[in-house]
C-alpha positions in Angstrom: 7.2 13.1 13.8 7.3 9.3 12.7 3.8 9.1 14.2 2.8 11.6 11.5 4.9 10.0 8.8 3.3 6.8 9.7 -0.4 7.9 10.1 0.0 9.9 6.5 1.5 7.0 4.8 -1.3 4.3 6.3 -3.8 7.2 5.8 -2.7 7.2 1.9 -2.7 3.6 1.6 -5.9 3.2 2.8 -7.3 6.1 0.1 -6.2 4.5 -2.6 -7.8 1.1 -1.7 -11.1 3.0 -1.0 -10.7 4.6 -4.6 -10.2 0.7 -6.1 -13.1 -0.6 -4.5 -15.3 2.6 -5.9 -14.1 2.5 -9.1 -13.3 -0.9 -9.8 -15.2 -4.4 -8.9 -11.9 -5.8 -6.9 -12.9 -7.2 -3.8 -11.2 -5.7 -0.3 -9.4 -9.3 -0.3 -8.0 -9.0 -3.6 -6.5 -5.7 -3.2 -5.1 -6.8 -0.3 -3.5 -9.3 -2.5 -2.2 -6.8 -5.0 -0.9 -4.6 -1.9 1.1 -7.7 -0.2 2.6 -8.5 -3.8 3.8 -5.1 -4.6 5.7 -5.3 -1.4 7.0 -8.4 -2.2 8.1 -7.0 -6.0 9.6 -3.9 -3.8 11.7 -5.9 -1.5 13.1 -8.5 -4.7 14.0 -4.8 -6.5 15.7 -4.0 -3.7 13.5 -0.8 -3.2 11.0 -1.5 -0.1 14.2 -0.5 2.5 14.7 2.4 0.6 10.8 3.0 0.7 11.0 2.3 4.3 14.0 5.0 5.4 
């Protein structure tokens, strides 16, 4: 089951990065960016563990 949990979540991630770059003009390399930051913004909140379980 984490296999699935982990190929759903990816999956997910990877669809809303496809629907930036269609919609938007943000490079691949800056979402990226904005992906790595949010996880950084998670873990100083104190929510990214919680995320993670």
């Amino acid at each position: 089951m984490d296999y699935v949990n982990a190929f759903l979540c990816g999956g997910l991630l990877c669809a809303v990065g496809q629907i930036i770059i269609d919609k938007t003009n943000l490079t691949p390399a800056r979402i990226l960016v904005g992906y790595v930051v949010t996880g950084v913004f998670l873990q100083a909140v104190g929510l990214y563990q919680y995320l993670v379980d």
